[in-house]
FIGU-782076 format. One record per residue (C-alpha): residue number from 1; residue in one letter; x, y, z. Coordinates in steps of 0.02 Angstrom, whole numbers. Example, Ala and Ser with C-alpha at 12.3 -4.5 7.8 and 13.67 -1.06 7.14 Angstrom:
{site 1, A, {615, -225, 390}}
{site 2, S, {684, -53, 357}}
//
This chain:
{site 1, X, {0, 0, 0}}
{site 2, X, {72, 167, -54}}
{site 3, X, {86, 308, 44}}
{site 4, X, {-72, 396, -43}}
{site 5, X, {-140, 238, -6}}
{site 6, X, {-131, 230, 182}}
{site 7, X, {-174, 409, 193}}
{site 8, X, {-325, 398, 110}}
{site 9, X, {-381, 209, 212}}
{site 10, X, {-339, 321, 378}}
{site 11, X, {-429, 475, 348}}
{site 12, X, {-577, 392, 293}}
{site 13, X, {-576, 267, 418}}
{site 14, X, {-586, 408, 541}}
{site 15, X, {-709, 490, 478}}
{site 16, X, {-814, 305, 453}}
{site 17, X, {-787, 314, 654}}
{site 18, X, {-832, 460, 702}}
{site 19, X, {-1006, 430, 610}}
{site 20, X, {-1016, 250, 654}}
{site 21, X, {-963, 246, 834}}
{site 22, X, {-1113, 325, 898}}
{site 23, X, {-1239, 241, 795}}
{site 24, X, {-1158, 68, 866}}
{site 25, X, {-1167, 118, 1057}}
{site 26, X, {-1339, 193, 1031}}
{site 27, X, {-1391, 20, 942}}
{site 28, X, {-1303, -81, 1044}}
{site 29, X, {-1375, -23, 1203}}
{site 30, X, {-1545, -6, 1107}}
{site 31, X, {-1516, -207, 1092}}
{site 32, X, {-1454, -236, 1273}}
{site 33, X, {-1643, -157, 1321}}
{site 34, X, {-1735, -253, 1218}}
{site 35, X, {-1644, -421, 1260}}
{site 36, X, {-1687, -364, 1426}}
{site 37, X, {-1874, -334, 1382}}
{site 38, X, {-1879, -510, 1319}}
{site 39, X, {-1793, -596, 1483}}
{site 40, X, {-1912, -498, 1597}}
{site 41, X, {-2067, -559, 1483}}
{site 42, X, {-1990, -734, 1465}}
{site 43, X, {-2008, -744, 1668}}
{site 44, X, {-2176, -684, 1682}}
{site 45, X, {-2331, -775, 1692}}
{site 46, X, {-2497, -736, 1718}}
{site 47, X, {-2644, -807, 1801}}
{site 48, X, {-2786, -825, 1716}}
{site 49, X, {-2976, -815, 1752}}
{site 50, X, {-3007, -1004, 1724}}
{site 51, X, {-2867, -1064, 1833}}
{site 52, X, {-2734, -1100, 1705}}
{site 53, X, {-2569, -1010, 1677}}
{site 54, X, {-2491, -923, 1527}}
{site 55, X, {-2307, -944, 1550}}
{site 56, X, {-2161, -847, 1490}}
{site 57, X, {-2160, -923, 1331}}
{site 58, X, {-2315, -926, 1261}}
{site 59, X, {-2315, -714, 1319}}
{site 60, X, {-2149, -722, 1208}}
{site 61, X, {-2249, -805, 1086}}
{site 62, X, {-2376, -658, 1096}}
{site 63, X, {-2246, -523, 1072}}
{site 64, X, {-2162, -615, 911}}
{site 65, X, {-2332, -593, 837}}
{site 66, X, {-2336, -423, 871}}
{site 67, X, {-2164, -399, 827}}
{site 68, X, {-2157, -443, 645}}
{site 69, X, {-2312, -341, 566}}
{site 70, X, {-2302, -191, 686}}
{site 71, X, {-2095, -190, 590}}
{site 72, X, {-2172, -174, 418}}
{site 73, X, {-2263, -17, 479}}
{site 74, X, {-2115, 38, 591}}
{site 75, X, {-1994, -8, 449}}
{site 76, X, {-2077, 101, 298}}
{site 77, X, {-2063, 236, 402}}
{site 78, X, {-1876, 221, 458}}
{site 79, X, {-1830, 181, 259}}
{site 80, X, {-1920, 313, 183}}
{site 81, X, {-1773, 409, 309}}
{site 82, X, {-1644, 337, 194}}
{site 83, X, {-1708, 463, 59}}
{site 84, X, {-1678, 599, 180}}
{site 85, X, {-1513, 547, 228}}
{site 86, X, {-1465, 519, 45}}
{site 87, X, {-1515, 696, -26}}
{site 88, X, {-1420, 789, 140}}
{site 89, X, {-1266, 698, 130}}
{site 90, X, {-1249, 725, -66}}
{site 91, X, {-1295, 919, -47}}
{site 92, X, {-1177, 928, 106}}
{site 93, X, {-1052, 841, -24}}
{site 94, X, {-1086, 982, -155}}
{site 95, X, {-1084, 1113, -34}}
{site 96, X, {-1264, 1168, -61}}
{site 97, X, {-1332, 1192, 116}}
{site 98, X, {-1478, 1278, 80}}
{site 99, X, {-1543, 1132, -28}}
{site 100, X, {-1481, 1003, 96}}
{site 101, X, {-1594, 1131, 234}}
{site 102, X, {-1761, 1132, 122}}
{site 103, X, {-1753, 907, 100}}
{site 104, X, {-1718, 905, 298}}
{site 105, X, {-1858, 1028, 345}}
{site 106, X, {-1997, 948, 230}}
{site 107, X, {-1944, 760, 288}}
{site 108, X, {-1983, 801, 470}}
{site 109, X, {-2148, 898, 412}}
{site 110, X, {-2231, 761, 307}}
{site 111, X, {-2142, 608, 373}}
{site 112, X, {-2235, 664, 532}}
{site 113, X, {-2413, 676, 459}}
{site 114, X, {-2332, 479, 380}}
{site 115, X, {-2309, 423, 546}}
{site 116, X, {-2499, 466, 619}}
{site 117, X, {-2578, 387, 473}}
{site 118, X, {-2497, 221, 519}}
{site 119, X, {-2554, 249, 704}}
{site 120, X, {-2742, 253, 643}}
{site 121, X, {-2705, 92, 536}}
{site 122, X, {-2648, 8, 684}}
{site 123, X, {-2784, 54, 798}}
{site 124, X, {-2924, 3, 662}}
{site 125, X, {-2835, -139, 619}}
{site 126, X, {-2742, -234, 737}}
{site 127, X, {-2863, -364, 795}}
{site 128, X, {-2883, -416, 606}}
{site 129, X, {-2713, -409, 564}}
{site 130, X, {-2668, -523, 710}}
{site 131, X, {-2795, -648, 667}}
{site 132, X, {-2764, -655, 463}}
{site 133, X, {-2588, -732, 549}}
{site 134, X, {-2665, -856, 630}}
{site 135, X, {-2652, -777, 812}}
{site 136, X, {-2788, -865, 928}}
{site 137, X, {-2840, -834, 1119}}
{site 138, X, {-2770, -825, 1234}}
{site 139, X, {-2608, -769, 1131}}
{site 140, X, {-2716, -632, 1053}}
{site 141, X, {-2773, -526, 1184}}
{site 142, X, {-2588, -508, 1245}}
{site 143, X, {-2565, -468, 1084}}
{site 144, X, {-2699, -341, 1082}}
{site 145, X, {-2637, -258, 1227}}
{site 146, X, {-2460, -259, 1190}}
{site 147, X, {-2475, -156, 1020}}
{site 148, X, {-2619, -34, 1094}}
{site 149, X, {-2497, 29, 1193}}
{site 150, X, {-2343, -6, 1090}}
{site 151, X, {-2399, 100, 964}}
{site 152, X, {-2431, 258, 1038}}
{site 153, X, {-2252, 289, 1003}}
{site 154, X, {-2307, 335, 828}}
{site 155, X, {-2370, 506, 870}}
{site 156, X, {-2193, 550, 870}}
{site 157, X, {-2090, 421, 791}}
{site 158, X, {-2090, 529, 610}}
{site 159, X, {-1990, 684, 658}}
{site 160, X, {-1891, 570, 780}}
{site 161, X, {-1822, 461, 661}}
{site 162, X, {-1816, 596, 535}}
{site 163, X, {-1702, 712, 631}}
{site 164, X, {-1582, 575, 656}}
{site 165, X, {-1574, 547, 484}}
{site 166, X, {-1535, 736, 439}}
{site 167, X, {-1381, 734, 587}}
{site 168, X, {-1338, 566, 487}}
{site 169, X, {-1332, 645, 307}}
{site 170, X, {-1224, 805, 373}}
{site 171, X, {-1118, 669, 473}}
{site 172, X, {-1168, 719, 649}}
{site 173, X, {-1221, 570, 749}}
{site 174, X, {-1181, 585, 927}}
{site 175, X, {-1369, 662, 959}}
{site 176, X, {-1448, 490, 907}}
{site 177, X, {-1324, 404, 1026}}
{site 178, X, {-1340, 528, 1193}}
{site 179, X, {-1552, 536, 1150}}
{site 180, X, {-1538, 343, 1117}}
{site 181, X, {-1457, 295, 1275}}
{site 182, X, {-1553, 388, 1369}}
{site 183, X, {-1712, 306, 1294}}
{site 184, X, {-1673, 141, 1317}}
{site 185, X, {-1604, 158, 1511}}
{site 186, X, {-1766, 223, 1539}}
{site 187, X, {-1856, 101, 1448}}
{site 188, X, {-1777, -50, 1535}}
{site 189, X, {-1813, 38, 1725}}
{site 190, X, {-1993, 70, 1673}}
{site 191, X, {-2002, -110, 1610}}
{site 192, X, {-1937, -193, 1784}}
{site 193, X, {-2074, -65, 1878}}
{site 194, X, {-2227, -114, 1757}}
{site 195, X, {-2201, -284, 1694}}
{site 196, X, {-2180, -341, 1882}}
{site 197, X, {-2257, -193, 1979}}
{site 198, X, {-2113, -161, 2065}}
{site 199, X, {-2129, -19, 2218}}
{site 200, X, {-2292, 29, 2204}}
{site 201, X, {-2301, 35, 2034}}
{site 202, X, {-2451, -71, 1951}}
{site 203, X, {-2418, -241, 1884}}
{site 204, X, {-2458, -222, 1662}}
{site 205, X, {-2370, -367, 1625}}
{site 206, X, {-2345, -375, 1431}}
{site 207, X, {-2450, -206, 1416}}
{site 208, X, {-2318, -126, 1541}}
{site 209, X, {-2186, -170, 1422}}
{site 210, X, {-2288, -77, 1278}}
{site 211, X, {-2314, 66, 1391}}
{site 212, X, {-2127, 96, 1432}}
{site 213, X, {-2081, 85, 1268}}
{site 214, X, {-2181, 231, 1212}}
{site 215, X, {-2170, 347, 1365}}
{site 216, X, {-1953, 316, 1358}}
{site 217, X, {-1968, 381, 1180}}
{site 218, X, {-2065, 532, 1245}}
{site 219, X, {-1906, 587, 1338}}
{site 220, X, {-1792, 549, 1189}}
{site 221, X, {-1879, 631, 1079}}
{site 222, X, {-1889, 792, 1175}}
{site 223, X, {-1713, 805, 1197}}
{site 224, X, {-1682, 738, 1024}}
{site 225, X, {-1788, 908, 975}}
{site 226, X, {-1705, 1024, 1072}}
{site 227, X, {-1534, 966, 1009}}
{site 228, X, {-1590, 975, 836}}
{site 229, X, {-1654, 1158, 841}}
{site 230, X, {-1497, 1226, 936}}
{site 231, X, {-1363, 1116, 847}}
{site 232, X, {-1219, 1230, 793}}
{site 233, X, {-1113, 1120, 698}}
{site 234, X, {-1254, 1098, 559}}
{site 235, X, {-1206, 1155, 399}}
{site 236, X, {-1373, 1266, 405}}
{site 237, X, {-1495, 1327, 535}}
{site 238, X, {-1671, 1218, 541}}
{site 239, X, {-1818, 1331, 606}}
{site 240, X, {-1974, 1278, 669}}
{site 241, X, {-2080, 1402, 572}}
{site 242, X, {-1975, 1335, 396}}
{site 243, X, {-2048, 1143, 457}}
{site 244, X, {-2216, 1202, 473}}
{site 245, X, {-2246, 1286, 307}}
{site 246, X, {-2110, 1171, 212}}
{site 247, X, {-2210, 1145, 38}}
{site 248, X, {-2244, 958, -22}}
{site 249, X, {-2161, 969, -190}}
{site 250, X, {-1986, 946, -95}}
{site 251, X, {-2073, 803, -10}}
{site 252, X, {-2096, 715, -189}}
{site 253, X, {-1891, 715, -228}}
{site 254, X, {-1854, 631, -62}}
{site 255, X, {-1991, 513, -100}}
{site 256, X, {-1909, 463, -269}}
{site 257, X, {-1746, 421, -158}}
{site 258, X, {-1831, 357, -10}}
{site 259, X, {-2006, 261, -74}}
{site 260, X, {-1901, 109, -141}}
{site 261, X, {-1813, 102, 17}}
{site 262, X, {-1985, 98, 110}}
{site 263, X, {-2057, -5, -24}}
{site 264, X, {-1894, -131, 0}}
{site 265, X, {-1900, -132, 196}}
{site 266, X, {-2115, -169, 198}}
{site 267, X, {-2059, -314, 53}}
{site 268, X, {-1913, -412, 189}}
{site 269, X, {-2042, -380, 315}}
{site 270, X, {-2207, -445, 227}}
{site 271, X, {-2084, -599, 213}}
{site 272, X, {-2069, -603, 365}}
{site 273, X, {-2257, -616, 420}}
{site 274, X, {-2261, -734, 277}}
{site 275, X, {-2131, -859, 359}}
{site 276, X, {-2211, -801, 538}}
{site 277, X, {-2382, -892, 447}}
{site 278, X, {-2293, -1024, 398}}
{site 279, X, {-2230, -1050, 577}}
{site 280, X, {-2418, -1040, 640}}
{site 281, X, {-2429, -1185, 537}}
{site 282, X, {-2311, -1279, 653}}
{site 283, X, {-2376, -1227, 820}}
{site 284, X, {-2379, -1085, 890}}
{site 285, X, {-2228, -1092, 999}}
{site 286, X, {-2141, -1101, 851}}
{site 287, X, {-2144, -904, 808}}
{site 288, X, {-2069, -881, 984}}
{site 289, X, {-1937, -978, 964}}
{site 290, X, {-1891, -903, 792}}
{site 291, X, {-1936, -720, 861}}
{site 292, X, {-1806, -776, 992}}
{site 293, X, {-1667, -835, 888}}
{site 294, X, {-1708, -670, 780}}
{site 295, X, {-1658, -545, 924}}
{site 296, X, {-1499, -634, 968}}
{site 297, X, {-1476, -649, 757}}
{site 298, X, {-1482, -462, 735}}
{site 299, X, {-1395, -423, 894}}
{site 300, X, {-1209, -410, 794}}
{site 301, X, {-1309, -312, 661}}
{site 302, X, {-1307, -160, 804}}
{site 303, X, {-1104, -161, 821}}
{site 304, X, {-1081, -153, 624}}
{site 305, X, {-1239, -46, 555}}
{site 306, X, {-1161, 101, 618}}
{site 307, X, {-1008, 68, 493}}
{site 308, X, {-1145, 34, 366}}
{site 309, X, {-1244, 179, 387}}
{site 310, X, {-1081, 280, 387}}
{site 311, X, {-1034, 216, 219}}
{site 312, X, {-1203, 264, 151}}
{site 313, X, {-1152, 460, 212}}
{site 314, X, {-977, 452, 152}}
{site 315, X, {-1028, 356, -17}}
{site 316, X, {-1153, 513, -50}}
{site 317, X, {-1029, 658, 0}}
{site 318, X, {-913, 574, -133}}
{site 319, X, {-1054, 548, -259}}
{site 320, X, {-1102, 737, -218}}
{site 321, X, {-940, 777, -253}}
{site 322, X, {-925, 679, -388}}
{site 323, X, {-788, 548, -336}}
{site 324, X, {-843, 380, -377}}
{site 325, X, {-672, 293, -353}}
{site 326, X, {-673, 372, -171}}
{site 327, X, {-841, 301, -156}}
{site 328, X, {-789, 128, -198}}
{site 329, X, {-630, 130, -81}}
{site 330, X, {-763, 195, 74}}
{site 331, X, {-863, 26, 34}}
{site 332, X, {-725, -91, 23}}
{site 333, X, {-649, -6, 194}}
{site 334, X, {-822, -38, 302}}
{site 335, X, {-832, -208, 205}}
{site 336, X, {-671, -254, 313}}
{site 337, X, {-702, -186, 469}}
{site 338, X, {-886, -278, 469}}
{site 339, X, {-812, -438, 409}}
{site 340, X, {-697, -427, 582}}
{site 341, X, {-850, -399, 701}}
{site 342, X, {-945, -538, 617}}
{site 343, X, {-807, -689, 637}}
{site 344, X, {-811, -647, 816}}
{site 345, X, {-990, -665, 834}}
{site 346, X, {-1000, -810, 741}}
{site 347, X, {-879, -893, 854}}
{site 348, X, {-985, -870, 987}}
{site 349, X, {-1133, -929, 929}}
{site 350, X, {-1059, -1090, 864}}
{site 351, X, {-969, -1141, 1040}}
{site 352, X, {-1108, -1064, 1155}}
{site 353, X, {-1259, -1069, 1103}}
{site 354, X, {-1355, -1156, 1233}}
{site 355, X, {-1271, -1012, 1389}}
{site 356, X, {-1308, -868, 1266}}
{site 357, X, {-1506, -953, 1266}}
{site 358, X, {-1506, -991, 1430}}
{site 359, X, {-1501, -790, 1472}}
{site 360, X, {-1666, -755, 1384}}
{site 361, X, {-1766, -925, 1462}}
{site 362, X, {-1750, -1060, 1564}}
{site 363, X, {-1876, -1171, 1470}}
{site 364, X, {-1770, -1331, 1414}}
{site 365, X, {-1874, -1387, 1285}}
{site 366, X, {-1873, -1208, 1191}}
{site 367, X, {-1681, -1199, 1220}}
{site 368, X, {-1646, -1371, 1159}}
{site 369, X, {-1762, -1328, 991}}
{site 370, X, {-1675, -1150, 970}}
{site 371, X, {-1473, -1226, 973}}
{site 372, X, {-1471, -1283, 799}}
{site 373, X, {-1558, -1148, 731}}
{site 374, X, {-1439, -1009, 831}}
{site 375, X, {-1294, -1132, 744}}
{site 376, X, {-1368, -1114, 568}}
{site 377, X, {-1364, -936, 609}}
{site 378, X, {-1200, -914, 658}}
{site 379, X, {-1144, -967, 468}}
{site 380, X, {-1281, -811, 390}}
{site 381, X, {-1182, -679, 486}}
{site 382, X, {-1033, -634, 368}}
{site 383, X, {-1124, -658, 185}}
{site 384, X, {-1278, -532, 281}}
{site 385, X, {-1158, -407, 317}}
{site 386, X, {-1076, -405, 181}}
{site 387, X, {-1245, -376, 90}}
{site 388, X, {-1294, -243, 214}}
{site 389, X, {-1135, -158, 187}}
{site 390, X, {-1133, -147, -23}}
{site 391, X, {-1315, -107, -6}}
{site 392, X, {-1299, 66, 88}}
{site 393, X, {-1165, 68, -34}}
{site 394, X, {-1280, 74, -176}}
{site 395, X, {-1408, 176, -92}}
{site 396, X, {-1256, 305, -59}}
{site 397, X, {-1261, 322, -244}}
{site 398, X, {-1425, 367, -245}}
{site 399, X, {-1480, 209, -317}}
{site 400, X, {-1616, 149, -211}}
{site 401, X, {-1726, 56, -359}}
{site 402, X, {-1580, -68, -385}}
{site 403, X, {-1594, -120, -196}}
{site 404, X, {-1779, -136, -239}}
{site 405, X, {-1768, -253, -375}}
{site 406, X, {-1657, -370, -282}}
{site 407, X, {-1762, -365, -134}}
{site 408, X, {-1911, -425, -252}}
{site 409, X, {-1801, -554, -296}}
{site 410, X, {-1767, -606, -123}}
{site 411, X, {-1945, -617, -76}}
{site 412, X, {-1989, -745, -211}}
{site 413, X, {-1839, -828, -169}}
{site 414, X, {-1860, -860, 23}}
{site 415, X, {-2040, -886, 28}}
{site 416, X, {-2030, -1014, -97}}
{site 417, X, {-1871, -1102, -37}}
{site 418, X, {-1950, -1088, 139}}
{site 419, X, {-2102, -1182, 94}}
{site 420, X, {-2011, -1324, -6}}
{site 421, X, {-1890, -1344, 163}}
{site 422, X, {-1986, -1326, 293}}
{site 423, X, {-2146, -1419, 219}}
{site 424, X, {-2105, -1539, 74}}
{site 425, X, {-1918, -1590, 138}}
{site 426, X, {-2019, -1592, 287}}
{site 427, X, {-1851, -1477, 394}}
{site 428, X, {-1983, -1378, 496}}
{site 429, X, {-1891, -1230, 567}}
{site 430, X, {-1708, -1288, 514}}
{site 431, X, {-1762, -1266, 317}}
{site 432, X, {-1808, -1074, 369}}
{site 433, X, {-1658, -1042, 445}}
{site 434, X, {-1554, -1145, 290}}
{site 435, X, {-1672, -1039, 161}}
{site 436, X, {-1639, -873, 229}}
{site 437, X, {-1453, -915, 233}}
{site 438, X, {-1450, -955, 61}}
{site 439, X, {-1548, -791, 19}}
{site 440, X, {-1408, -684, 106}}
{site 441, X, {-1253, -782, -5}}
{site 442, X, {-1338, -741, -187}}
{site 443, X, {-1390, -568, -162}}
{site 444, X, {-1249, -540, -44}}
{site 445, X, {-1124, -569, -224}}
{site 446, X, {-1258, -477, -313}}
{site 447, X, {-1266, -308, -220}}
{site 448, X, {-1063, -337, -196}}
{site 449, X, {-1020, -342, -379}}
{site 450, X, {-1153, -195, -402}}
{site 451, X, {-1071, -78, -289}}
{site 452, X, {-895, -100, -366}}
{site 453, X, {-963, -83, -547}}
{site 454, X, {-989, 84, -466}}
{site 455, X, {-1129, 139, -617}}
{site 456, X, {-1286, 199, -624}}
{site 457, X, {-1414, 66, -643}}
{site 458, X, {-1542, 61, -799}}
{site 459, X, {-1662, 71, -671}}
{site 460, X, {-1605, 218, -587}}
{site 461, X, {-1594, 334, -737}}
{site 462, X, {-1706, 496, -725}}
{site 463, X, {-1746, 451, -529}}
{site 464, X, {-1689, 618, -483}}
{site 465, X, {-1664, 772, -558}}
{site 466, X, {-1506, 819, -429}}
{site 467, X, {-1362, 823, -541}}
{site 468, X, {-1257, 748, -397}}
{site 469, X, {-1362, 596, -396}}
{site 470, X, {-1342, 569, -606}}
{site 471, X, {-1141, 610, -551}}
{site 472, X, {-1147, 419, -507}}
//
């Protein structure tokens, strides 16, 4: 490596920290709570009116089918963000700040309004949703009363994750991490006082756990607010008064970047409820044992996505600025550094699974039905990342319909490789867990060999009229 080289790999490895860093520590602790969530709720059980008792695991089994629609909502809204974060980072790139100030203010204003909208959905349409999947009593009252509180959350959720997307695409991230801390520590206290009813506090059981998730983002999102407005590093000023009279036809060029994104994220999750069905089919328990293995899956996810979400910012500055070759060497650097994290994790998984199961319940049957599925697992971790990684990549370029169009593929894919394994091989769960790792290895070369190309896709052609963007 020549001096030029190992100048460049240093300074932009700095700079991939710097962004990444606090992303990572804000996920990571983000996880911690939510593994938490699930061991308190895996040790609860509740009494009920005809004598009998729902255990931890069936309540578990109540808030995996919760989890995986109420993510397709949650999940549109987050990657219709990616548009936002896209279109700042490239105008931060091209030293425009005004432009980068008008996408910002419009996100937050109609990404907002996005976020209500799928708060009415949920509280017209829950009970319906819940049973087209197959949910029964008594799994779908808990149900019922996990998301009605759950998803009050909504009401601020758009401008929340918005704003963290506009410190994202002008490379500031340390907000989402001090804001994202602070939710979660408060989220797993008011979990141990209203799952239990710890000191005087009443006993909500699975509803307590909804509850405390959406009064600790209350907090967040305050402060997150507050930091936003008086933020002097930005490369412009936001205003409230600019948010509340931002027009919609800004709103329609970071839909052209974001709606595939959104459009991608609701496909991988409608797959999801689609192989959540097909788990129904099993048994019931079988969705909490997969919703299980899922958390602990995506638990490495939170040390890397930081570097991937970092590479999406850097990718567009250098696509703003018109420096393609910069753009690739930014992907290939995060590439490594993920690659590193995910050996490590994968070690553990493979020699520990049943200690590392063993934290989250103490039911021996579940644990003993979970270790070679955690195993499988372990073996998906490096080809995912490396398809999460060359997949910002891409969307860095401004190329979001290309991640579409694979993500269509995948869909098709998994569902129907699910459904031979799991059904006509007769696997059960293992041919899930075998499908999706499959999935990962093709489109993980796909996306991988797209990013390097380094081109603008035929699909991507005319998606924007930024100049930046047709740059790529």
């Amino acid at each position: 490596m020549n001096q030029a080289a190992k100048s460049s790999f240093k300074s932009i490895s700095q700079r991939m920290f710097k962004i990444a860093i606090p992303i990572a520590i804000s996920g990571i602790i983000t996880q911690i709570q939510m593994l938490i969530d699930t061991a308190f709720l895996g040790r609860y059980s509740i009494a009920m009116v005809d004598g009998s008792l729902l255990t931890g695991s069936d309540i578990l089994s109540a808030v995996g089918n919760v989890f995986f629609p109420y993510i397709v909502s949650l999940s549109f809204i987050w990657s219709i963000t990616t548009g936002t974060v896209i279109l700042v980072s490239q105008r931060v790139g091209a030293n425009e700040p005004e432009k980068a100030r008008r996408f910002a203010e419009t996100s937050i204003k109609f990404n907002t309004l996005l976020s209500l909208v799928v708060l009415g959905f949920w509280f017209l349409f829950a009970e319906k949703i819940f049973v087209f999947l197959g949910v029964r009593e008594p799994i779908l009252g808990l149900s019922l009363k996990y998301i009605r509180l759950m998803s009050l959350e909504l009401v601020y959720l758009g401008a929340a994750v918005t704003i963290g997307a506009v410190f994202q695409g002008a490379g500031f991230t340390r907000p989402e991490m001090i804001t994202g801390i602070i939710r979660s520590l408060l989220n797993m206290l008011l979990d141990y006082l209203l799952i239990f009813g710890h000191f005087g506090f009443p006993e909500m059981g699975i509803a307590g756990a909804g509850l405390a998730t959406a009064l600790s983002g209350v907090v967040s999102f305050i402060l997150l607010l507050v930091i936003f407005f008086t933020h002097k590093d930005l490369p412009f000023r936001p205003q409230v008064r600019s948010v509340l009279r931002a027009p919609i036809k800004e709103y329609g060029t970071v839909l052209k970047v974001g709606l595939p994104v959104g459009v991608e994220d609701v496909l991988w999750n409608s797959g999801n409820l689609v192989l959540a069905y097909f788990l129904n089919l099993i048994n019931q328990e079988a969705v909490g044992i997969y919703r299980l293995v899922y958390q602990i899956e995506i638990t490495p996810i939170f040390f890397y996505i930081g570097l991937a979400r970092a590479v999406t910012t850097l990718v567009g500055n250098r696509t703003g600025a018109r420096n393609i070759p910069e753009a690739r060497r930014v992907g290939l650097i995060g590439t490594l550094y993920t690659a590193g994290f995910c050996l490590l994790f994968t070690s553990l998984f493979v020699v520990f699974p049943q200690h590392i199961l063993r934290l989250f319940t103490t039911d021996t049957l579940f644990i003993q039905q979970a270790i070679p599925l955690l195993g499988i697992t372990a073996f998906t971790l490096i080809p995912r990342s490396i398809n999460i990684i060359s997949g910002h990549g891409i969307r860095g370029y401004g190329d979001t319909i290309w991640m579409l169009a694979t993500q269509i593929f995948g869909i098709v894919f998994i569902i129907s490789l699910s459904y031979t394994l799991m059904f006509t091989v007769d696997l059960k769960m293992i041919g899930l867990f075998i499908a999706i790792f499959t999935d990962e290895m093709i489109r993980g070369v796909i996306n991988t060999v797209r990013f390097y190309r380094g081109e603008t896709s035929i699909f991507h052609k005319g998606i924007t009229a930024e100049p930046a963007v047709d740059a790529v």
